[in-house]
N, C-alpha and C positions, 0 to 999 in steps of 0.2 A: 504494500500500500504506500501511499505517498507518504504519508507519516513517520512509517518505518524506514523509508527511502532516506529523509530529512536526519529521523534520529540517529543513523545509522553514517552518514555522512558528517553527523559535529558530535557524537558521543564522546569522541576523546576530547573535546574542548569541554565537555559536561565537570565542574570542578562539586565532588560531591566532598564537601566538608563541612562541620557546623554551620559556618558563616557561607552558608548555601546563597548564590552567586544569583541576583537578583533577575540579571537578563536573560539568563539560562530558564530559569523559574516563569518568564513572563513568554517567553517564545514557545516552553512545554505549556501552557494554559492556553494562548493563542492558537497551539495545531490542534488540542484538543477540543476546543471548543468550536473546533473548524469541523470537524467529526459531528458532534452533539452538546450542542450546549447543556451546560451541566457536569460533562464530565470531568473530573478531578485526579490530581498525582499524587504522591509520596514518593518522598525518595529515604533509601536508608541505608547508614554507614555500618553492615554489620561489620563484626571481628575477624570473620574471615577473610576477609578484604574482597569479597564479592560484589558488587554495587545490587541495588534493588530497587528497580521503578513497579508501583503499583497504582495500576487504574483501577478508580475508584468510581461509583456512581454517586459517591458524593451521599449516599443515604436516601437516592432515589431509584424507585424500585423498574420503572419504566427505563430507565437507562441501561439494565440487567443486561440485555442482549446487546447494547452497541459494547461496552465493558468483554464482553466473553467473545465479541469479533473481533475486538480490538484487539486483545491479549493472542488469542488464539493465532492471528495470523502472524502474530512476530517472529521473525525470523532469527538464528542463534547468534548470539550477540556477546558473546567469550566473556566479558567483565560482567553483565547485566544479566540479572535475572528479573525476568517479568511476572509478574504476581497480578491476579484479578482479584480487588478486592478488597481491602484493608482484613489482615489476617488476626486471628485470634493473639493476643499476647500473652505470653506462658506465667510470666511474674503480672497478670495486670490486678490483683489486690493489693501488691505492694508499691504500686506508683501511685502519686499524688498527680494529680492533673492540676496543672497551673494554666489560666483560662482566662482572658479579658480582665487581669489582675487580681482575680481570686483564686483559691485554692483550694480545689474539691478532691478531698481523701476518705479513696472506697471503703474504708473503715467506720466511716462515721455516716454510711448512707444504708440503709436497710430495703428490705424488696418483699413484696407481697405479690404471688403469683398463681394464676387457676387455669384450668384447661376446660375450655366451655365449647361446647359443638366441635370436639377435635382442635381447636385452637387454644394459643400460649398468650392469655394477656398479664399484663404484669403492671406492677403499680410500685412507684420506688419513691421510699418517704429522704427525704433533705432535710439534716436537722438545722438549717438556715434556711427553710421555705420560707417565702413570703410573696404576695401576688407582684410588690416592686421586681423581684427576681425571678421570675417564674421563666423567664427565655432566660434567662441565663444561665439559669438549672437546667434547665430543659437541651439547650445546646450544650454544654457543659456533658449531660448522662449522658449524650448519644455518643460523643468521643469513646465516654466510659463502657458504655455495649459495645462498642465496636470493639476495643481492647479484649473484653470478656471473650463475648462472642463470634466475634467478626462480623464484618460488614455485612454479608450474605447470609448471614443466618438472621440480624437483627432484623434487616427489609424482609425477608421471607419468611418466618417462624415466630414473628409475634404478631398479633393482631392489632394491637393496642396495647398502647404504653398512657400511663399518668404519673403524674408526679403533686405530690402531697406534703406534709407538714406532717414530719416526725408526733404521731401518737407519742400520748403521755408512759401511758404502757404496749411498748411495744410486742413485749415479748405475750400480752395476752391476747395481741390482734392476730399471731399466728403468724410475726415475721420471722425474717431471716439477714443474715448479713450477706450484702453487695459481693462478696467473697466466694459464697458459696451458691450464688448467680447460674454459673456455667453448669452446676453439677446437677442442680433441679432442673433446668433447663433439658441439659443433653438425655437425661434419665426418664424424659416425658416426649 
């Protein structure tokens, strides 16, 4: 595809380091959204020293199929590994998401979850809810489902999502912690 054509012709000028290189970042959003708008990247500097681009639909579900053509036709690319998807993170209970200058730590967030007509809806209490922040909890969890779960499981395996105000007692509303998310999840 012409995409791949492009990436595959400045990849070695691609400088994947912390201080990830703003015109590289604006020319990957621009061919992307030249595809379908909406669609979205990551890039990331694993240990191995592999590089990792992964398209993303960005947390929308209609994008599913341009994401899995896009991926799909990529040709082998020796440094790059292409990923659909935003993948599950293996430690994501132990990271703090730092988020439009706050700091939401999956420890201190709790999850109420039921399976109604074959469907997973779930309800995640924020013990800093309040209707001033309600989008900013609300984009805030979906980072944090995605880490959990991955991106293609949150768009497709839950119905609905809400976000509430940490009950007084939680433990007798029949929660759980943000933590063990994936495992009631996968087990349902």
């Amino acid at each position: 595809t012409v995409f791949w054509a492009w990436f595959q012709a400045n990849e070695s000028d691609f400088p994947v380091t912390p201080e990830f290189d703003e015109t590289f970042g604006a020319a990957l959003s621009t061919r992307l959204e030249a595809i379908k708008a909406g669609l979205a990247y990551e890039i990331s500097i694993p240990a191995d020293g592999q590089k990792e681009l992964v398209v993303s639909a960005d947390g929308i579900p209609e994008l599913i199929p341009y994401v899995r053509e896009l991926v799909e036709s990529a040709p082998e690319l020796g440094e790059w590994k292409v990923t659909a998807f935003r993948p599950r993170m293996s430690n994501y209970s132990r990271f703090t998401l730092d988020f439009e200058g706050h700091s939401f730590d999956p420890q201190n967030i709790l999850c109420f979850s039921r399976i109604e007509d074959g469907h997973f809806d779930l309800t995640i209490y924020h013990p800093d809810y309040s209707d001033d922040m309600k989008d900013l909890l609300v984009n805030s969890t979906y980072i944090l489902l995605d880490m959990a779960l991955g991106e293609y499981d949150v768009m497709t395996g839950i119905r609905y999502i809400d976000h509430q105000q940490l009950p007084s007692e939680p433990e007798a509303a029949g929660l759980y912690k943000f933590q063990d998310l994936r495992s009631v999840f996968d087990s349902n």
